[in-house]
BATOR-789629 format. One record per atom (N, C-alpha, C, CB): residue number from 1; atom name; x, z, y. Coordinates in steps of 0.05 Angstrom, whole numbers, plus 32768, in hexadecimal, padded with zeros to 4 digits. Atoms other than C-alpha are relative to their C-alpha. Glycine has a CB too. Layout:
# BATOR-789629
k: NUM | a: CA | east: X | up: Z | north: Y
...
# end
This chain:
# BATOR-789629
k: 1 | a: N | east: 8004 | up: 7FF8 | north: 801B
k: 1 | a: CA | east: 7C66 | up: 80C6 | north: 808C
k: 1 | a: C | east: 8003 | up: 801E | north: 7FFE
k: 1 | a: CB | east: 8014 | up: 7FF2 | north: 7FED
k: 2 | a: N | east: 7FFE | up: 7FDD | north: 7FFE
k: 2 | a: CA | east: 7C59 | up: 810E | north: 807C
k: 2 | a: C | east: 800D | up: 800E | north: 7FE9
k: 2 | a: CB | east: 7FE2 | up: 800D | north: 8000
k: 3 | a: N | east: 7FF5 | up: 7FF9 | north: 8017
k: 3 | a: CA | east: 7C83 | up: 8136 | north: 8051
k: 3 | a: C | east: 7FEF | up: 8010 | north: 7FEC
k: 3 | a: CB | east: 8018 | up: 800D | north: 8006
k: 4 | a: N | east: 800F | up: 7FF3 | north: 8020
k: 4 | a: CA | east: 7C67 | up: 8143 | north: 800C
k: 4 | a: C | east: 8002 | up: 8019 | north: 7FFB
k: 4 | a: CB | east: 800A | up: 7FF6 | north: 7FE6
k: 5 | a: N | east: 8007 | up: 7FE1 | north: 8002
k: 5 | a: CA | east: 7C50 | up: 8188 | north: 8001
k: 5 | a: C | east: 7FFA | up: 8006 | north: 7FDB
k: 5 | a: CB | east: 7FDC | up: 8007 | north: 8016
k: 6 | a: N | east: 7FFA | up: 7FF3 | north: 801A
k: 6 | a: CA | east: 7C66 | up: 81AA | north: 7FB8
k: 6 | a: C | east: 7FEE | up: 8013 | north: 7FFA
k: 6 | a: CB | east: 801B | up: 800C | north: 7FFF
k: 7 | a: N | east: 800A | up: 7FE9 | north: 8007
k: 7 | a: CA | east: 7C3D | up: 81DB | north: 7F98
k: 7 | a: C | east: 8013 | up: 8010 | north: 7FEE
k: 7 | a: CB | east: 7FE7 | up: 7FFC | north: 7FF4
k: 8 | a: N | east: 7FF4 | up: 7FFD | north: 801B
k: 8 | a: CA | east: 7C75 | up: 81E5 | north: 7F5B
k: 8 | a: C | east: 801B | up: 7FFE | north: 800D
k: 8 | a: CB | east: 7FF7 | up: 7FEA | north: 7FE6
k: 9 | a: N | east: 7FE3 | up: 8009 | north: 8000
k: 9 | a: CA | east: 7CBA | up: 81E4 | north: 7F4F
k: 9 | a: C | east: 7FFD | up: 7FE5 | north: 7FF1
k: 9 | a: CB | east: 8017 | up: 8017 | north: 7FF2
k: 10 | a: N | east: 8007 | up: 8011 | north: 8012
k: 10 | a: CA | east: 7CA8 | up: 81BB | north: 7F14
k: 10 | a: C | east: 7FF8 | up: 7FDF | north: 800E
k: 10 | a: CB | east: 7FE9 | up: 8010 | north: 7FF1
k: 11 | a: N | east: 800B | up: 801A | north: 7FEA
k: 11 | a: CA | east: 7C8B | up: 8183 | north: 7F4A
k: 11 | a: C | east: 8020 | up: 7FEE | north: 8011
k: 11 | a: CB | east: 7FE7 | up: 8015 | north: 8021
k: 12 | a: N | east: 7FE4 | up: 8004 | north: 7FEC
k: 12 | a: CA | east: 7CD2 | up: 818A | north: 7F73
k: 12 | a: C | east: 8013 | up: 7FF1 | north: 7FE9
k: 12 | a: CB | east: 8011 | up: 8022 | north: 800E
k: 13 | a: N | east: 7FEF | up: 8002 | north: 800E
k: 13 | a: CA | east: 7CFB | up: 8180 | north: 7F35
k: 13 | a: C | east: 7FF8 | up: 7FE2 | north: 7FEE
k: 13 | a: CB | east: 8001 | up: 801B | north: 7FF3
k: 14 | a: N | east: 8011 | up: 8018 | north: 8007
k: 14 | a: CA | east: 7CCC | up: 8147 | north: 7F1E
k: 14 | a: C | east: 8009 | up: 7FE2 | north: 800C
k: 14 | a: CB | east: 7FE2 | up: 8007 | north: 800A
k: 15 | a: N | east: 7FF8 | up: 800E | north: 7FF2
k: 15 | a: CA | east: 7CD4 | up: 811F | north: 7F5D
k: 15 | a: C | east: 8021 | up: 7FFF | north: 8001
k: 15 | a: CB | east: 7FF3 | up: 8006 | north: 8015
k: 16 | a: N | east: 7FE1 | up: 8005 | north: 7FF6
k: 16 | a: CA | east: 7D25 | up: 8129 | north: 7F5A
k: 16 | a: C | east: 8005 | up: 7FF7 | north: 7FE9
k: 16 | a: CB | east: 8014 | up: 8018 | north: 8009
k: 17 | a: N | east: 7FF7 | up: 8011 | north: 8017
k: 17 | a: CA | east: 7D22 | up: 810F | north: 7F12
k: 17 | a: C | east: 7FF9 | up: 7FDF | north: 8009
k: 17 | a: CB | east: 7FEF | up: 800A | north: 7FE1
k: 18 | a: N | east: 8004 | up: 801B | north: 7FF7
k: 18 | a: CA | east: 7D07 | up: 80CD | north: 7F2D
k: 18 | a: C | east: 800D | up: 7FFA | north: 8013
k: 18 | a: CB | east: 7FE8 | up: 7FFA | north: 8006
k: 19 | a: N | east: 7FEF | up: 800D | north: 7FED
k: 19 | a: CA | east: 7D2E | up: 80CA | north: 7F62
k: 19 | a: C | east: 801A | up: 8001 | north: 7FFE
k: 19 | a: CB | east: 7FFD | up: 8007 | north: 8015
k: 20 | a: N | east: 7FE2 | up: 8005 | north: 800D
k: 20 | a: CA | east: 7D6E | up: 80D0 | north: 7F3C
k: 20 | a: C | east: 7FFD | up: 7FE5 | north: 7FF3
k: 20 | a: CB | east: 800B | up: 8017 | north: 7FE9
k: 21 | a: N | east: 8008 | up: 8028 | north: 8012
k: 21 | a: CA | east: 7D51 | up: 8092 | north: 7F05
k: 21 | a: C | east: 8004 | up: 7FEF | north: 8017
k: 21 | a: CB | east: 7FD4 | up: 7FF6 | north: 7FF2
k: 22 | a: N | east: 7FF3 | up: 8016 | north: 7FEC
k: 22 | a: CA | east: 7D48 | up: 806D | north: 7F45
k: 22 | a: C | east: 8013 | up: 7FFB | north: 8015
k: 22 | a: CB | east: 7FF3 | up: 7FF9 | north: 800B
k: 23 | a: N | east: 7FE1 | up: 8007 | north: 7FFA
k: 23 | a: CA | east: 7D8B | up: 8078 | north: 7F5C
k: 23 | a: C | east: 800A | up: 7FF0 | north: 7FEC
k: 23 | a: CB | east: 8013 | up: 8018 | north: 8001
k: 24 | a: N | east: 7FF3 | up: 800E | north: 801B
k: 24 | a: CA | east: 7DA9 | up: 8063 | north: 7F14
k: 24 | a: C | east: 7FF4 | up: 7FEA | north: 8005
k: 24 | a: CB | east: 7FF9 | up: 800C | north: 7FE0
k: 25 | a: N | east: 8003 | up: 8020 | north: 8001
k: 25 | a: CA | east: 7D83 | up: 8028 | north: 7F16
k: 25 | a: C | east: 800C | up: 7FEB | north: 8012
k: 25 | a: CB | east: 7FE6 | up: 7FFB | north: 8003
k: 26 | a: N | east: 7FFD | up: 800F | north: 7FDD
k: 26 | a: CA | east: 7D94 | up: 8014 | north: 7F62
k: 26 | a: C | east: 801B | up: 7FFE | north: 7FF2
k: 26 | a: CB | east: 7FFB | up: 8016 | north: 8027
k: 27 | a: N | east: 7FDA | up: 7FFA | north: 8000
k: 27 | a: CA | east: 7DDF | up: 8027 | north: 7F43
k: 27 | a: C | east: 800A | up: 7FE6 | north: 7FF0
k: 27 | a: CB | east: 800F | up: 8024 | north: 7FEA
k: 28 | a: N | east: 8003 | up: 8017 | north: 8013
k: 28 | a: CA | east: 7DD5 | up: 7FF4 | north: 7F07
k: 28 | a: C | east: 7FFA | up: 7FE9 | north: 800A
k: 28 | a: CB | east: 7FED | up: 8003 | north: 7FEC
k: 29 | a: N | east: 7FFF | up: 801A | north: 7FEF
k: 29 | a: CA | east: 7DBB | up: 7FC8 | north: 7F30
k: 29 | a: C | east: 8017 | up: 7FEB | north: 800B
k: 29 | a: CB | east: 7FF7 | up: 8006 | north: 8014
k: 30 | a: N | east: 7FEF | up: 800B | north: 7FEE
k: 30 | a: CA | east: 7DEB | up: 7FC2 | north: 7F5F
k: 30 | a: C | east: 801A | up: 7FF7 | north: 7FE9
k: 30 | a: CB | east: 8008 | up: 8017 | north: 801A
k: 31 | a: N | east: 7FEC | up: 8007 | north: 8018
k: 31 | a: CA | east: 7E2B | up: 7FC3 | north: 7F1C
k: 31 | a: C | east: 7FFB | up: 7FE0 | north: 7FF8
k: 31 | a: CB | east: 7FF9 | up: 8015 | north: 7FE3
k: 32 | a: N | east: 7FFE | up: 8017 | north: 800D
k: 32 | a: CA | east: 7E04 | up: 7F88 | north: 7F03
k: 32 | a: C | east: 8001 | up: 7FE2 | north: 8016
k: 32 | a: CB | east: 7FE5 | up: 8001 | north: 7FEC
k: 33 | a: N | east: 7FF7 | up: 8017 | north: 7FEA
k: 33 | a: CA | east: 7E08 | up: 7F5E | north: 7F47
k: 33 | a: C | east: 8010 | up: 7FFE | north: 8001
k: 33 | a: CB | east: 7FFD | up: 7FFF | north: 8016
k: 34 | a: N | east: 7FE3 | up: 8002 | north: 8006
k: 34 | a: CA | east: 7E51 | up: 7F6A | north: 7F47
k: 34 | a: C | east: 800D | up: 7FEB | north: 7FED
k: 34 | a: CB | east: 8008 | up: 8018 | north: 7FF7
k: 35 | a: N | east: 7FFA | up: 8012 | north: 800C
k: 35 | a: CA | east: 7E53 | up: 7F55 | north: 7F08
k: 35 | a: C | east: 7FFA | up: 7FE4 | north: 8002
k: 35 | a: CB | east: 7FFA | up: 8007 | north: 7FF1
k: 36 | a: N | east: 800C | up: 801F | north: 7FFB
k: 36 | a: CA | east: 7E32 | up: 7F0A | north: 7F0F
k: 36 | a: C | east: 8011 | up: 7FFF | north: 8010
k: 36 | a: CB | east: 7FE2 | up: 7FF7 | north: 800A
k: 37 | a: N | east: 7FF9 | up: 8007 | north: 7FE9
k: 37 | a: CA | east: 7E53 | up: 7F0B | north: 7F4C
k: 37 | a: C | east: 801E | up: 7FF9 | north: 7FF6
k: 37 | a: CB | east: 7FFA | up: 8016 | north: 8017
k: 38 | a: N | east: 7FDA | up: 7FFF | north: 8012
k: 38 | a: CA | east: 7E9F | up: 7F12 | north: 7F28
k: 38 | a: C | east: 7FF6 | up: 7FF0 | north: 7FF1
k: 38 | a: CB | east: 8011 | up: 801F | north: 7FEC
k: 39 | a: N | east: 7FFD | up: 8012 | north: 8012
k: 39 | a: CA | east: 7E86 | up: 7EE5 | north: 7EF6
k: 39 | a: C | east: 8002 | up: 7FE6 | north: 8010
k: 39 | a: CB | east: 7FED | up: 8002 | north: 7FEC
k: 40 | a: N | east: 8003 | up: 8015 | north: 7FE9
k: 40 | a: CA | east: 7E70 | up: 7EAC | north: 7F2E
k: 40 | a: C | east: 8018 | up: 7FFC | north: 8004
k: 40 | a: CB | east: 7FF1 | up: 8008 | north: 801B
k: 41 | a: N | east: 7FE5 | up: 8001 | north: 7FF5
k: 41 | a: CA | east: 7EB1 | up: 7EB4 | north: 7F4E
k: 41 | a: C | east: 8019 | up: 7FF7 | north: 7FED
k: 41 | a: CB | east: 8004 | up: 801C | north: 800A
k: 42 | a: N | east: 7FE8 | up: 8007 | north: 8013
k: 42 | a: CA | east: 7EE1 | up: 7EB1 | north: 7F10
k: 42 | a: C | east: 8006 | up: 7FE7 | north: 7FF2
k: 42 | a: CB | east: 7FFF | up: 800F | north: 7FED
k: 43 | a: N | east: 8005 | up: 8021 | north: 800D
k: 43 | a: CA | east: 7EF5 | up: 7E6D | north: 7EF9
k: 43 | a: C | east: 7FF6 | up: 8004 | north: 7FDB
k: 43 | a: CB | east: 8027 | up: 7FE8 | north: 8002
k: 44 | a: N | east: 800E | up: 8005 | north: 8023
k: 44 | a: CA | east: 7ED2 | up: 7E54 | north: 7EB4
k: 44 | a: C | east: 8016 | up: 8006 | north: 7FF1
k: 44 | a: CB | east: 7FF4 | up: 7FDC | north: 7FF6
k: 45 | a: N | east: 7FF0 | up: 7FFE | north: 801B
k: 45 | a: CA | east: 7EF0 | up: 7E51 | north: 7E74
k: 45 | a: C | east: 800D | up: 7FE2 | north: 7FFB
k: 45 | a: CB | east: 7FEA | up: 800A | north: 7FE2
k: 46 | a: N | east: 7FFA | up: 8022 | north: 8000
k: 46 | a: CA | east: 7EF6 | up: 7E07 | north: 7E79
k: 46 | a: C | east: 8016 | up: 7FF7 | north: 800F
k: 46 | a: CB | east: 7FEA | up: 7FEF | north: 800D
k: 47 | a: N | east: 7FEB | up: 7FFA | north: 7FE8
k: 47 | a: CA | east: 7F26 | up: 7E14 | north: 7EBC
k: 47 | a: C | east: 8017 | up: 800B | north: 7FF9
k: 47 | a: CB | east: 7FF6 | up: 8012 | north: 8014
k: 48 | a: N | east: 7FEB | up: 7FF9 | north: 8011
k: 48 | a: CA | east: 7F50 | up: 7E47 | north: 7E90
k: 48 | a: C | east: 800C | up: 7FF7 | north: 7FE9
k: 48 | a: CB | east: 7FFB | up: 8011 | north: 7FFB
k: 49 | a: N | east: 7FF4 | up: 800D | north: 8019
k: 49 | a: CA | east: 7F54 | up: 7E16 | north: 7E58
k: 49 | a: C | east: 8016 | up: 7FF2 | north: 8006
k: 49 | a: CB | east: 7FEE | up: 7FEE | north: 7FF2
k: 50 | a: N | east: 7FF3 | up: 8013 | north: 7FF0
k: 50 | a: CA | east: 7F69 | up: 7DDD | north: 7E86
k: 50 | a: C | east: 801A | up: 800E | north: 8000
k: 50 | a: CB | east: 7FF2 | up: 7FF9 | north: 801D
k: 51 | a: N | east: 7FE3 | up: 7FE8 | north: 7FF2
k: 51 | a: CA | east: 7FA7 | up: 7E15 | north: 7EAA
k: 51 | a: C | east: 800B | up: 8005 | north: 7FE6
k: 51 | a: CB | east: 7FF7 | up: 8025 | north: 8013
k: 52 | a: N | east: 7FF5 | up: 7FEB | north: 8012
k: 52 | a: CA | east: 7FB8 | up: 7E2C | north: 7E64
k: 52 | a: C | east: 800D | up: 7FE6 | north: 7FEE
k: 52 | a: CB | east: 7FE6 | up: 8019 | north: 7FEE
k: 53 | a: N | east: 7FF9 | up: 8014 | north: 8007
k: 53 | a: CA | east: 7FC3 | up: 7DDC | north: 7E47
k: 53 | a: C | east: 8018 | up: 7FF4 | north: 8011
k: 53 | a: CB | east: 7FEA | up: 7FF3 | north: 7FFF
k: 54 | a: N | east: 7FF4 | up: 800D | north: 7FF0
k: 54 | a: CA | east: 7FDE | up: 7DCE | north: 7E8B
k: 54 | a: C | east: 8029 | up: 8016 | north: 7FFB
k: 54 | a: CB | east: 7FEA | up: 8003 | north: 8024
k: 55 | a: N | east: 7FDE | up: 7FEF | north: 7FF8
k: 55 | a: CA | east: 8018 | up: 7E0B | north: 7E89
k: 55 | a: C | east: 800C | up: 7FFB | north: 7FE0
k: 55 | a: CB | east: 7FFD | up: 802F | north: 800A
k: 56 | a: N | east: 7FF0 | up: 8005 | north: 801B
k: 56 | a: CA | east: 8025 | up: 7DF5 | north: 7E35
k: 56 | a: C | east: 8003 | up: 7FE2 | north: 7FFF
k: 56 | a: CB | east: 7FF0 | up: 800A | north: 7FE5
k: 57 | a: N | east: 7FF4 | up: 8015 | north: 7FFB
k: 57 | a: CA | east: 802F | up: 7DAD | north: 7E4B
k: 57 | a: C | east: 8017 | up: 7FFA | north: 800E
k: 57 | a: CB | east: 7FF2 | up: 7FF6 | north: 8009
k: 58 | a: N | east: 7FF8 | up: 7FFE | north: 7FE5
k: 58 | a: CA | east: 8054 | up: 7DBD | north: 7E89
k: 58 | a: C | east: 8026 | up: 8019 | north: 7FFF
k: 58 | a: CB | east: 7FDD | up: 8012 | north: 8012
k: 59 | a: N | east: 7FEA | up: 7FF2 | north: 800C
k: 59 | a: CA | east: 8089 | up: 7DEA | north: 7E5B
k: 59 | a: C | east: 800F | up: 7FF8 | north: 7FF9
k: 59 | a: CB | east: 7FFF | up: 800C | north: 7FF3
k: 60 | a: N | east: 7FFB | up: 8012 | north: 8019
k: 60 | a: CA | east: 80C2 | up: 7DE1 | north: 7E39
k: 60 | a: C | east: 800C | up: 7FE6 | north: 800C
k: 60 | a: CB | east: 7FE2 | up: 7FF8 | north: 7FEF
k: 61 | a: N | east: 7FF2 | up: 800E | north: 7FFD
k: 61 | a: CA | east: 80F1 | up: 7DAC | north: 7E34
k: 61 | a: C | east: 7FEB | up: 7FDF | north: 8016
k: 61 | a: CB | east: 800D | up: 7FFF | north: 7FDF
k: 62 | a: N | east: 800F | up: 801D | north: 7FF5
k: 62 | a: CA | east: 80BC | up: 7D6C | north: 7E37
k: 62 | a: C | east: 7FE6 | up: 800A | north: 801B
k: 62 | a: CB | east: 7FEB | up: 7FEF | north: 7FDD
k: 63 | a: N | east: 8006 | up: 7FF8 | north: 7FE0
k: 63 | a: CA | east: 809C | up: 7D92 | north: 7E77
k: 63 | a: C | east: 8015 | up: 8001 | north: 8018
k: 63 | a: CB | east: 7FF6 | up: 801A | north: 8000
k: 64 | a: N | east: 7FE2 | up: 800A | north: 7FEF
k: 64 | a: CA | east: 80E1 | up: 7D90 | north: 7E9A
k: 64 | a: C | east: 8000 | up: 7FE9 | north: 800B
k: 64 | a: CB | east: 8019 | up: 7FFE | north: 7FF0
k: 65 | a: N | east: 8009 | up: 800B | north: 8000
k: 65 | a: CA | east: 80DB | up: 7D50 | north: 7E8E
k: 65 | a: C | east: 7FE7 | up: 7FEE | north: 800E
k: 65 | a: CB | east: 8004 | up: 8006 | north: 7FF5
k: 66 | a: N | east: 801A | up: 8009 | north: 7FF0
k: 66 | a: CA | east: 8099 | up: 7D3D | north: 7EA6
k: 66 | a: C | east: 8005 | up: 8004 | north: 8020
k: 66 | a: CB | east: 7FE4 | up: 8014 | north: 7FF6
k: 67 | a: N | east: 7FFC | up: 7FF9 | north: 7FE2
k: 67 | a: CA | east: 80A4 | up: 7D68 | north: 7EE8
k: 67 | a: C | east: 8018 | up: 7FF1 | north: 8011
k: 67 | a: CB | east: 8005 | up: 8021 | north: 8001
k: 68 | a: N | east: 7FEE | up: 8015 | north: 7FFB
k: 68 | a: CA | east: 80E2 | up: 7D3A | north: 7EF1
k: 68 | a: C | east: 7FF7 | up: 7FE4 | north: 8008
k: 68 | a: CB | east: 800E | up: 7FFF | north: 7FEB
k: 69 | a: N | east: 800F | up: 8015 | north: 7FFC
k: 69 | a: CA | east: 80BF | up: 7D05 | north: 7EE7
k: 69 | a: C | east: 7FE6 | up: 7FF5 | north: 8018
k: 69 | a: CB | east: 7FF7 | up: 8002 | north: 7FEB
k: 70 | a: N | east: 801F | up: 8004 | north: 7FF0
k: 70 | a: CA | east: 807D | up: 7D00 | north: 7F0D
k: 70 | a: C | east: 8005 | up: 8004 | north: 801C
k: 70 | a: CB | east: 7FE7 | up: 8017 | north: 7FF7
k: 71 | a: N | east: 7FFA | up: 8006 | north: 7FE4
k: 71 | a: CA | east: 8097 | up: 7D07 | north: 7F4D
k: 71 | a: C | east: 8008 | up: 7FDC | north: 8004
k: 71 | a: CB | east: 801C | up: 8015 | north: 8007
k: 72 | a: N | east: 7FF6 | up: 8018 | north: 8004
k: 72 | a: CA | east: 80BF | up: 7CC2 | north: 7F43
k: 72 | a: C | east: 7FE8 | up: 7FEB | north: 7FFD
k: 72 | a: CB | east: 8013 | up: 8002 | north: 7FE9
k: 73 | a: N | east: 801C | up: 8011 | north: 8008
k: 73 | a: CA | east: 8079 | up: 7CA4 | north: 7F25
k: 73 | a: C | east: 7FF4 | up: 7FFA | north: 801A
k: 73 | a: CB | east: 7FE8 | up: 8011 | north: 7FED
k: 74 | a: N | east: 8013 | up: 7FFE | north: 7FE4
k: 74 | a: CA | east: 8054 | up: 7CB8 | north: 7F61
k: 74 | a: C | east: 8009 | up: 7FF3 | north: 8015
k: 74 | a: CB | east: 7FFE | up: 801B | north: 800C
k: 75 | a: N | east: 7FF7 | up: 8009 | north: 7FED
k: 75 | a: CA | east: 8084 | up: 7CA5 | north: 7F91
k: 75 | a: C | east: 7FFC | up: 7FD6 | north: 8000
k: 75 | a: CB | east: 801E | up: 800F | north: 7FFE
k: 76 | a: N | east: 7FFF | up: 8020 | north: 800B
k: 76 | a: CA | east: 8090 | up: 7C5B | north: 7F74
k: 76 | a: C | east: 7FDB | up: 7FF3 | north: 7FFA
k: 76 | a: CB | east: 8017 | up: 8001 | north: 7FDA
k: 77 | a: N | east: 8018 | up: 800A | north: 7FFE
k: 77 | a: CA | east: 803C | up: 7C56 | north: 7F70
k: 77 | a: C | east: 7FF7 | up: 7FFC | north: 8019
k: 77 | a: CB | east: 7FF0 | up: 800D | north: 7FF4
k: 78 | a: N | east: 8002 | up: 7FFD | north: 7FE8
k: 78 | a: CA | east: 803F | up: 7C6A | north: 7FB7
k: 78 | a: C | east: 8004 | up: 7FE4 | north: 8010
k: 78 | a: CB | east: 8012 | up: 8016 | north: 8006
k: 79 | a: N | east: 7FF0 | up: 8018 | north: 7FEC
k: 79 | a: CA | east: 806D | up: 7C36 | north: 7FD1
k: 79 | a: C | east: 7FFB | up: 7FDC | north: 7FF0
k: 79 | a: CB | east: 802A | up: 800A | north: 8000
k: 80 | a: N | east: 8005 | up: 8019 | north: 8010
k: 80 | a: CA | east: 8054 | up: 7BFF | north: 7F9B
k: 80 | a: C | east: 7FE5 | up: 7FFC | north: 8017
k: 80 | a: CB | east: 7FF8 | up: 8003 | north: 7FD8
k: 81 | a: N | east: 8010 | up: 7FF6 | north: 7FF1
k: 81 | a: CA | east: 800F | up: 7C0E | north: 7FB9
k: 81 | a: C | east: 8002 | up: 7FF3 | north: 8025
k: 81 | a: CB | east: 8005 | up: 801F | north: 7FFB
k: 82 | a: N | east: 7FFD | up: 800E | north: 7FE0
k: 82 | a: CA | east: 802C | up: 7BFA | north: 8003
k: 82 | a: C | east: 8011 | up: 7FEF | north: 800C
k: 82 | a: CB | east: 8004 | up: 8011 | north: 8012
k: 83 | a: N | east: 7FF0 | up: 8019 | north: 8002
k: 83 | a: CA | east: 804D | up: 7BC2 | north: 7FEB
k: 83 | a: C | east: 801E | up: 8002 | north: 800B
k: 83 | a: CB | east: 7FF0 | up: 7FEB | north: 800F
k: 84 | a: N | east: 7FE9 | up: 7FFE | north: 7FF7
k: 84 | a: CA | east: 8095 | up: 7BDD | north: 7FFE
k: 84 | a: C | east: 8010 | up: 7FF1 | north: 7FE0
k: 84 | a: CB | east: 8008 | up: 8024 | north: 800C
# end
């Protein structure tokens, strides 16, 4: 490829305005793959609902409770389960 021959400044200054835009763009580009990409990755809203029900169930006196409990459940389904 042969290097392009200027007659102007005006020509030089021309070509470095376009080749800044298509930097910015390449730059935007790349920001908005990131982004998608962080969104992909981050759990839903449906995921943070669930975690946010689970840690105001899971509080608190009648969460004490529960976490007391459910071991004992499990265990006794376990051993029902294999007929002990």
């Amino acid at each position: 490829m042969e290097p392009k021959k200027y007659s102007s400044y005006a020509e030089i200054e021309r070509d470095l305005e376009i080749l800044k835009l298509e930097k910015e763009i390449s730059y935007q580009k790349m920001l908005l793959s990131i982004d998608k990409t962080k969104e992909s990755i981050m759990p839903s809203k449906s995921a943070s609902l669930i975690g946010n029900i689970y840690q105001k169930v899971f509080t608190g006196t009648y969460g004490t409770l529960l976490k007391m409990i459910i071991p004992y459940v499990f265990n006794w389904y376990l051993n029902k389960k294999r007929g002990n």
